[in-house]
C-alpha positions as CSV (number, residue, x, y, z in Angstrom):
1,X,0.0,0.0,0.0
2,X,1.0,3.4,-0.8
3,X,1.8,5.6,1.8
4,X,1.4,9.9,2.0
5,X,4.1,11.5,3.8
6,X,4.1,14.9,5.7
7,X,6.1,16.2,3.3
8,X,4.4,15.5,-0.6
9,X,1.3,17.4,1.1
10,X,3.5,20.2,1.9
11,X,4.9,20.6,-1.1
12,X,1.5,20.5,-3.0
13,X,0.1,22.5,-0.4
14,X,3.1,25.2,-1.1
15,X,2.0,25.1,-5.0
16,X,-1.8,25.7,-4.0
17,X,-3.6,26.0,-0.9
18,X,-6.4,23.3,-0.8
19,X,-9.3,22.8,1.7
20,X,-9.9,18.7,0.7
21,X,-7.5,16.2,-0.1
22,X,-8.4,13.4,-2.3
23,X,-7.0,9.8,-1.2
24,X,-6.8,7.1,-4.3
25,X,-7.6,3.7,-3.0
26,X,-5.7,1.3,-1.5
27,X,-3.4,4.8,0.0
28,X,-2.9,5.6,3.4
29,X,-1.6,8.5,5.3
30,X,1.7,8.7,7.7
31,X,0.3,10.3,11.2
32,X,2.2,13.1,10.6
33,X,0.5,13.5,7.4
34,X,-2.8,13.2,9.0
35,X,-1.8,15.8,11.7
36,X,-1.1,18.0,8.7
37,X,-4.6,18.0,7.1
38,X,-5.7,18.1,10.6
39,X,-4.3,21.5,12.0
40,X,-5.5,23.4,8.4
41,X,-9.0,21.9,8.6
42,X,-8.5,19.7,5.4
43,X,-11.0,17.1,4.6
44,X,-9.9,14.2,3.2
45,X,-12.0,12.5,0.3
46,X,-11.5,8.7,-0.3
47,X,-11.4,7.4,-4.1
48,X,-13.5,4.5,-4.4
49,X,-14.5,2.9,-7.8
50,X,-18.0,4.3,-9.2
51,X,-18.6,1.1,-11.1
52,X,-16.6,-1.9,-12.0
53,X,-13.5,-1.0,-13.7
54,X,-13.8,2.8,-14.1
55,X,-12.1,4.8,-10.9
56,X,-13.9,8.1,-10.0
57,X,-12.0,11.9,-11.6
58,X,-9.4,12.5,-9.1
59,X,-7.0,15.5,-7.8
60,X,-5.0,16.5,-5.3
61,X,-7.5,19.1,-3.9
62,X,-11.0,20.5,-4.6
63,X,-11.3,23.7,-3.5
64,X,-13.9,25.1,-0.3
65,X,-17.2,25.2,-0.9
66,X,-17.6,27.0,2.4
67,X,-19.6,24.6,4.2
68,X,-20.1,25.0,7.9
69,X,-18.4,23.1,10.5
70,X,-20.9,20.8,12.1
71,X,-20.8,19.4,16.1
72,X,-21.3,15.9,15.9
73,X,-23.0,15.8,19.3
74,X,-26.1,18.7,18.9
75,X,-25.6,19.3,14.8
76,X,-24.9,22.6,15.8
77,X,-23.2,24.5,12.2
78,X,-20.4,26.5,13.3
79,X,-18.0,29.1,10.9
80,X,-15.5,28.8,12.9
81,X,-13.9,26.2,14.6
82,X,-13.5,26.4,18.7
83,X,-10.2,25.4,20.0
84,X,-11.9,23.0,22.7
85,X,-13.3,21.1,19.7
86,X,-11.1,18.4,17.0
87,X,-12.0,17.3,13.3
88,X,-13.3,13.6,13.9
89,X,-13.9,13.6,10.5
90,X,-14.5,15.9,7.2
91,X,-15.8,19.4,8.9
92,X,-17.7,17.6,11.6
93,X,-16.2,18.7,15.1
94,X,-16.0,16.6,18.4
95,X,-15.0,17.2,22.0
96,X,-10.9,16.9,22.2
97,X,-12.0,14.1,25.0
98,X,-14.3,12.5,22.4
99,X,-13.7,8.3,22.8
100,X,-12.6,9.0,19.2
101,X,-10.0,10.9,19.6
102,X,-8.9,9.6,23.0
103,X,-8.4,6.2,20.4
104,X,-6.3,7.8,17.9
105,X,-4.1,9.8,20.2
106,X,-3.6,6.2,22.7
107,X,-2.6,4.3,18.6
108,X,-0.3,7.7,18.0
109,X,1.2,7.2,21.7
110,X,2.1,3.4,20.6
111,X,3.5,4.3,17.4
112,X,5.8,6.3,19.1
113,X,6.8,3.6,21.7
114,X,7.2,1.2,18.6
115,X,9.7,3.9,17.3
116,X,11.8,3.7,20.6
117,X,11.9,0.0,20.8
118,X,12.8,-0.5,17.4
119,X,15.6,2.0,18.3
120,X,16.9,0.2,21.4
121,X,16.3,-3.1,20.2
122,X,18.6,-2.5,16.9
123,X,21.0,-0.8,19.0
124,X,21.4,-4.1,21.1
125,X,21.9,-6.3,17.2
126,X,18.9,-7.7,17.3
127,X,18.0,-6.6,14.1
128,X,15.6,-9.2,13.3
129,X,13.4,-7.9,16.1
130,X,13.9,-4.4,14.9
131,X,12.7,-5.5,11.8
132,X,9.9,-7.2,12.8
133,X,8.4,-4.7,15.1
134,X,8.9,-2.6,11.7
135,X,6.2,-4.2,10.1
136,X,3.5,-3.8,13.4
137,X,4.5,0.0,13.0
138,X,3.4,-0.5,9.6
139,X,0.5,-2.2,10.4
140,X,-0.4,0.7,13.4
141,X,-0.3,3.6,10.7
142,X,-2.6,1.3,8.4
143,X,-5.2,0.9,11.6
144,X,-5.0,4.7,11.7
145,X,-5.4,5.4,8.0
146,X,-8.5,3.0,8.3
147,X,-10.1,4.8,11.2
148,X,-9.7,8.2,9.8
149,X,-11.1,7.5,6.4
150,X,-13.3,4.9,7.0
151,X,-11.7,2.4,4.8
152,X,-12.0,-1.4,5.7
153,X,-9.0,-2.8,7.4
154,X,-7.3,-6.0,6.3
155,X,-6.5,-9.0,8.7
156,X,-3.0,-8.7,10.9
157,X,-0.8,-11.5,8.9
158,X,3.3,-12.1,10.2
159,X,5.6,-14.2,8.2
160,X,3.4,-16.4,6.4
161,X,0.6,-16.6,9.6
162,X,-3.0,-15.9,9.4
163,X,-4.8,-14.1,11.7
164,X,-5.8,-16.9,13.4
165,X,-2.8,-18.7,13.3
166,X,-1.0,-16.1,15.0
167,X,-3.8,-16.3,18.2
168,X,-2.6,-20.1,18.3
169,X,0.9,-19.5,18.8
170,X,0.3,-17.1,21.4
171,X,-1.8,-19.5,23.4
172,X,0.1,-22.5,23.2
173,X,3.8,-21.7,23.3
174,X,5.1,-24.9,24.3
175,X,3.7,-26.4,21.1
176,X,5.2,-24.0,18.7
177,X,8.2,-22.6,20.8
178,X,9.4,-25.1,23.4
179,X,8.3,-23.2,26.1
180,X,6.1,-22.3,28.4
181,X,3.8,-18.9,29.4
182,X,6.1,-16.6,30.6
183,X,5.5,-14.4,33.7
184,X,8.3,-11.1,33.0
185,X,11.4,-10.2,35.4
186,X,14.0,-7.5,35.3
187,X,16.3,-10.5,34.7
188,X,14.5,-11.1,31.2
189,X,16.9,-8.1,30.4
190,X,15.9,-4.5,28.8
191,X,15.0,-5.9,25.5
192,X,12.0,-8.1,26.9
193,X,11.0,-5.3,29.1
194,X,10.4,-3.0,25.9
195,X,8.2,-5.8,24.3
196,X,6.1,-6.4,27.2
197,X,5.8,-2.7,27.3
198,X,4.5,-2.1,24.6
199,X,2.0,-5.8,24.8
200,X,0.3,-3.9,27.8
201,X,-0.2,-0.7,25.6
202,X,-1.6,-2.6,23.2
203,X,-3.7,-4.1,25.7
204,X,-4.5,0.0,26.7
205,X,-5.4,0.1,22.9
206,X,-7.7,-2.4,22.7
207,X,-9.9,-0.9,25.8
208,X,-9.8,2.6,24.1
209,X,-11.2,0.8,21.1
210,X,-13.6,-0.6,23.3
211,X,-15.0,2.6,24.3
212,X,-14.8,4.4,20.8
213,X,-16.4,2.0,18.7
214,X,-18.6,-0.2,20.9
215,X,-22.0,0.4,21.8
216,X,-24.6,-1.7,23.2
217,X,-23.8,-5.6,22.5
218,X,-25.5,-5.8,18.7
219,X,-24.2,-2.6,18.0
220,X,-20.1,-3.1,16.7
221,X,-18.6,-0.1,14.3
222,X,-15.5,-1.3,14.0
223,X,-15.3,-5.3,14.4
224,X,-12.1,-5.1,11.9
225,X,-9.5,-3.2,14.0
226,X,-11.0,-4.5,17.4
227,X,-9.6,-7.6,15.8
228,X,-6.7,-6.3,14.9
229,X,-5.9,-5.0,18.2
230,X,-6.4,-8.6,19.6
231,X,-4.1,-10.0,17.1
232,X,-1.5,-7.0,17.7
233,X,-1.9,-8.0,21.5
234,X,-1.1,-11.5,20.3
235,X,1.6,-10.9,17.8
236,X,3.5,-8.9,20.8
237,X,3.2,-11.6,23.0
238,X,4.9,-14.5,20.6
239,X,7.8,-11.6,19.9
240,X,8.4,-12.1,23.4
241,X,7.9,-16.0,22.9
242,X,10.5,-15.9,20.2
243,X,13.0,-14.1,22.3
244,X,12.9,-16.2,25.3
245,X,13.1,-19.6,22.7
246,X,16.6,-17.9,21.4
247,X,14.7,-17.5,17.7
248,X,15.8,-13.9,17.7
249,X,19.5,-13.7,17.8
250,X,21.3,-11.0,20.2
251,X,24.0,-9.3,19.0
252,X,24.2,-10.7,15.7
């Protein structure tokens, strides 16, 4: 998947000032990128095919059609938007403490935890590791794209696992790993401490989720990354298996 950095919308943005930014399917966003459209307001239109084989006109930008803002909560149409209020999405305004937004800033605070620990972990030569926790970074920023624009997120998949696969491992380690559950210690060592950090964030995550896109029992808005966030939970968790087993060499 195509990604769009910080910096191409800058550099269009520099060339023409735009008010909506059209996504072609199957792109995401970086979360820098995201903050970007953010902070100017920017609504961000996604390209999806208007019959079989034909893709809908596309562009960088349309221009305002000076639409109010819109408050999510009482439909109230605003010109101007109040700084105790956030874009949830398009020109429609929530509460900065919306369950929303409380989501996407606890996914931006593990991104950045995933960026420290791959960091660390390729400064101790396990670059395997480093590596691999690359990919759930990866994976993170497409969960974000996916929540922002609304686009269906695909299943987690590591190294030739399904989804489901990877749930198995987790659960029975002495089957796929030679060993059993473990229960962390300092003298697990600095490496394993960063990895079940970030397994409880994720765990943070999924409870976030919980709240943003969860309703009463029938009523689900977001099955696919509540998923995900299980299997992320899951992926961590046989990372740390891996480790202990000596599958991730140290130093090398």
């Amino acid at each position: 998947m195509r990604v769009v950095a910080e910096a191409e919308l800058r550099d269009q943005y520099k060339q023409a000032e735009f008010t909506s930014y059209r996504l072609p399917a199957g792109t995401g966003l970086t979360p820098s990128a995201q903050q970007f459209l953010s902070e100017r307001r920017i609504k961000v239109l996604t390209d999806t095919p208007d019959r079989p084989g034909q893709e809908p006109k596309t562009g960088p930008a349309v221009r305002d059609n000076g639409e109010a803002y819109s408050v999510l909560e009482t439909g109230q149409k605003l010109d101007e938007k109040p700084e105790h209020l956030t874009h949830i999405h398009g020109r429609t305004l929530v509460s900065k403490n919306h369950p929303r937004i409380k989501f996407r800033g606890k996914l931006d605070h593990l991104q950045a935890l995933l960026i420290s620990a791959i960091i660390d972990v390729g400064g101790f030569g396990c670059t395997e590791l480093a590596r691999d926790l690359g990919e759930m970074l990866e994976y993170c920023r497409q969960i974000m794209t996916a929540e922002v624009t609304g686009a269906p997120l695909a299943e987690l998949t590591f190294r030739g696992l399904s989804d489901s696969e990877i749930r198995e491992h987790s659960h029975h380690p002495n089957r796929y790993y030679d060993v059993s559950h473990i229960f962390i210690q300092p003298g697990h060592g600095r490496i394993m401490a960063q990895l079940n950090l970030l397994r409880t964030e994720v765990r943070e995550l999924e409870l976030a989720a919980m709240d943003a896109f969860h309703g009463q029992p029938e009523d689900m808005e977001r099955p696919d990354i509540l998923q995900s966030l299980n299997r992320l939970s899951s992926l961590t968790y046989v990372f740390m298996l891996q480790l202990v087993s000596g599958s991730y060499k140290v130093g090398s």
